[in-house]
C-alpha positions in Angstrom: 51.1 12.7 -56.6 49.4 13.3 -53.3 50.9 16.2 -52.3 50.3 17.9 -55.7 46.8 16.7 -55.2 46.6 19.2 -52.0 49.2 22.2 -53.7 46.7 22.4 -56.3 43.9 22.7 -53.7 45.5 25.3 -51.3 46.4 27.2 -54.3 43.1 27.5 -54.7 42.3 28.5 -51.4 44.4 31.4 -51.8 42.8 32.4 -54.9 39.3 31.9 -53.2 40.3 34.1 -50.4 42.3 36.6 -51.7 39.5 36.8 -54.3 36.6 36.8 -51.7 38.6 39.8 -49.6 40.1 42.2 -51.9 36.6 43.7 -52.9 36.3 47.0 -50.6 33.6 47.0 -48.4 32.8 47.8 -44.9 36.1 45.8 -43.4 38.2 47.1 -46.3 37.1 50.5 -45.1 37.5 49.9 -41.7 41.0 48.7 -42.0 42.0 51.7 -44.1 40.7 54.2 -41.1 42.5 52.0 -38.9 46.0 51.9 -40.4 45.5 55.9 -40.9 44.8 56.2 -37.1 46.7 54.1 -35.5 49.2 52.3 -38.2 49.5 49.3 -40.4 49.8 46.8 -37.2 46.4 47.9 -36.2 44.4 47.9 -39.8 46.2 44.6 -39.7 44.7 43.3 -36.4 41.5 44.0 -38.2 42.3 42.4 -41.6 43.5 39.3 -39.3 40.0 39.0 -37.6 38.0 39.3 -41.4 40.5 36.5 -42.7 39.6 34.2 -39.7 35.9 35.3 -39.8 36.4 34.0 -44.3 38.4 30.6 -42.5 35.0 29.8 -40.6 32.8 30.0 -43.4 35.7 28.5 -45.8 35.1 25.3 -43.7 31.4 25.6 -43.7 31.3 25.3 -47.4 34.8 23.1 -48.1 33.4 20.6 -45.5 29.9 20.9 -46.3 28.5 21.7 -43.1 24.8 22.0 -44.2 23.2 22.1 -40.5 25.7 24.6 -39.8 24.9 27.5 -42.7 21.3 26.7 -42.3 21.5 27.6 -38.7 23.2 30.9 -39.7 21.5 31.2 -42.1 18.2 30.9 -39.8 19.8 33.7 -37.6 20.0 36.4 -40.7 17.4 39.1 -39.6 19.4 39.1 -36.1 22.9 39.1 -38.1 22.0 41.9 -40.3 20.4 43.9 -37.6 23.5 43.5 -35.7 26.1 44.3 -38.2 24.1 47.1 -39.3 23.8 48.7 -35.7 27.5 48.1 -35.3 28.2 49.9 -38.9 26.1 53.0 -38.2 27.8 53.1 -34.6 30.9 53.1 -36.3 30.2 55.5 -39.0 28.5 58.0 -36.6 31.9 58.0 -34.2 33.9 58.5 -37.6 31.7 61.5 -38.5 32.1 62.6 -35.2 35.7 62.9 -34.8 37.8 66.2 -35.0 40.9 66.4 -37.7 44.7 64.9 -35.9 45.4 69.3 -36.4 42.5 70.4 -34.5 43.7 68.1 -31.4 47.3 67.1 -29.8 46.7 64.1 -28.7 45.9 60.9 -31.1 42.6 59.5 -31.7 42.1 56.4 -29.0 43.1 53.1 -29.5 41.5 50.5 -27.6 43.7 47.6 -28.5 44.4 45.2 -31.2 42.3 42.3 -30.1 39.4 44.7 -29.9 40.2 45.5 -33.3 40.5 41.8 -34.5 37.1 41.0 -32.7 35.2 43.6 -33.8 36.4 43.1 -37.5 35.5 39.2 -37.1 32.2 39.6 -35.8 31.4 42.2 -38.5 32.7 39.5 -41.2 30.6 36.9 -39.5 27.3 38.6 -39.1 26.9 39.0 -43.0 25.4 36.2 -44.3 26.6 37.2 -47.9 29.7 36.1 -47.4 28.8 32.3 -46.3 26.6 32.1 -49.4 29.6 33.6 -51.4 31.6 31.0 -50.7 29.1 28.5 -50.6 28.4 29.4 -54.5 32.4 29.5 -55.2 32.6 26.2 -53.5 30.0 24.7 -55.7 30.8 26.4 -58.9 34.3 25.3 -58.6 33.0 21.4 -57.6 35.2 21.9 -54.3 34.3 20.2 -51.2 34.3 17.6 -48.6 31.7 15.6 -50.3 34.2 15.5 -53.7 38.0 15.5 -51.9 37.5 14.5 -48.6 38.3 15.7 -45.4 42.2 16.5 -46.2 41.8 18.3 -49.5 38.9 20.6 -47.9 41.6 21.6 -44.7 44.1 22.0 -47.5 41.9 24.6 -49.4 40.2 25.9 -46.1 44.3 27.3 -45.1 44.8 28.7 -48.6 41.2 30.7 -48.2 42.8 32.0 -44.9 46.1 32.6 -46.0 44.8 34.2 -49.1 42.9 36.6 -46.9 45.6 37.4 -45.2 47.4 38.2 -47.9 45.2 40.5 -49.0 45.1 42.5 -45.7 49.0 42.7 -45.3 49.1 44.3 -49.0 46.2 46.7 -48.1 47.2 48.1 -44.3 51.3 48.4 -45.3 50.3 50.4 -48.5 48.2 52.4 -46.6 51.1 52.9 -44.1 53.2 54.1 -47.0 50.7 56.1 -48.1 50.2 57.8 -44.8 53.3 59.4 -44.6 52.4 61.4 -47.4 49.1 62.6 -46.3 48.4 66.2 -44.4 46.1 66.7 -42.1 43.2 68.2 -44.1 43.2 65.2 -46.7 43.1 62.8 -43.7 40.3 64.9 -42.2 38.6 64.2 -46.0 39.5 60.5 -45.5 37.9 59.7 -42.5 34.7 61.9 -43.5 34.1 59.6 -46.6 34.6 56.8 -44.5 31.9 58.0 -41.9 29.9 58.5 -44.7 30.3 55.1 -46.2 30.3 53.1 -43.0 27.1 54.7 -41.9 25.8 54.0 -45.9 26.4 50.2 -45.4 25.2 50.4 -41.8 21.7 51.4 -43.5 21.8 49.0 -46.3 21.8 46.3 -43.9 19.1 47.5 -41.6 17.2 48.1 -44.9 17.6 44.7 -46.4 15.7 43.7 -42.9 12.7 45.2 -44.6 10.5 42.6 -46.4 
C-alpha cells in the first residue's frame, strides 16, 4: 500500500515535469541550436542543467520551502536583469554567426558542463517557473505540509525525471532531424533562433519596467 502511495506520487512528478518543460521557450531553443551545432549529447547537457534547475524549485514547492521562494522571490529584478542580459548575449552571438558553408571549421564548443551551467542558471533566474510550480503544487493539493517528507522526494524525482524525459526526446529528434538539413535551412535555423533568444532577452529586461 505504501509503495503505491509514492508510484502514484512520482508518477506525478513526471507528469509535472515533463508538463512544466515541454513548452518551447528560451532553453527549448537553446537546446535545439545546440544539438544542431554540436549534437544531441550537447543540446542534452543543456536539457540536463534545465531539468536540475525544475528539481530545485520542484523541492521548493513539494517541501514547502516558504523562506526559500520568498528569498528568490525577493531577488527577481536582479534574476530577470540577469537572465535577460544572458539571453540578448546569446541571441546577439547567434545572429552573429556565419552559415557551417561559409566556414570549414565547426562553430566552438566550449564544453558540456558549460552548457549544463549556463542552461541551469538561465532555468533558475526566472522566477516564473518557481511560481509555476508553486501553483501546480497547490492546485494539485501536493506537498510536504499534506504527504510528508517521503512522498514530496518521491514526486520531486518524478519532476526531474520527467524533465529529463522531455530533453532526451527533444535533442535525439533534433539529431535525426539534423542529418537531413543543408546548410542554408540551418543558416535559417539559427537566424530565427537569434531572433527569438534576443526577443525573450528583451521581454525580460522589459518586465523590469514598472
Amino acid at each position: 500500500m505504501e509503495f503505491e502511495f509514492f508510484s502514484t506520487f512520482f508518477l506525478k512528478g513526471i507528469v509535472i515535469g515533463f508538463s512544466i518543460a515541454a513548452p518551447v521557450g528560451p532553453i527549448g531553443i537553446l537546446t535545439i541550436k545546440r544539438s544542431l551545432d554540436h549534437g544531441p549529447v550537447a543540446g542534452l547537457a543543456t536539457g540536463m542543467g534545465a531539468a536540475t534547475a525544475d528539481a530545485v524549485y520542484g523541492c521548493v514547492a513539494g517541501f514547502g520551502l516558504t523562506f526559500i521562494s520568498n528569498l528568490l522571490l525577493s531577488f527577481q529584478t536582479w534574476l530577470l536583469l540577469a537572465g535577460g542580459i544572458f539571453l540578448c548575449g546569446l541571441g546577439i552571438a547567434t545572429l552573429k554567426k556565419i552559415s557551417p558553408a561559409q566556414k570549414k571549421t565547426r562553430p566552438l564548443f566550449k564544453g558540456y558542463l558549460p552548457s549544463y551551467l549556463s542552461a541551469f542558471f538561465l532555468t533558475l533566474t526566472n522566477p516564473v517557473t518557481i511560481m509555476g510550480f508553486m501553483a501546480i503544487f497547490a492546485g494539485l493539493g501536493l506537498g510536504a505540509t499534506v504527504h510528508g517528507y517521503s512522498g514530496a522526494s518521491s514526486l520531486v524525482f518524478g519532476v526531474f525525471l520527467g524533465s529529463c524525459l522531455w530533453w532526451m526526446l527533444l535533442t535525439f529528434g533534433v539529431g535525426q532531424l539534423k542529418q537531413k538539413l543543408n546548410d542554408r535551412i540551418h543558416k535559417y535555423i539559427n537566424q530565427a533562433s537569434g531572433m527569438v533568444l534576443l526577443l525573450f532577452g528583451f521581454w525580460a529586461l522589459m518586465n523590469l519596467i514598472p
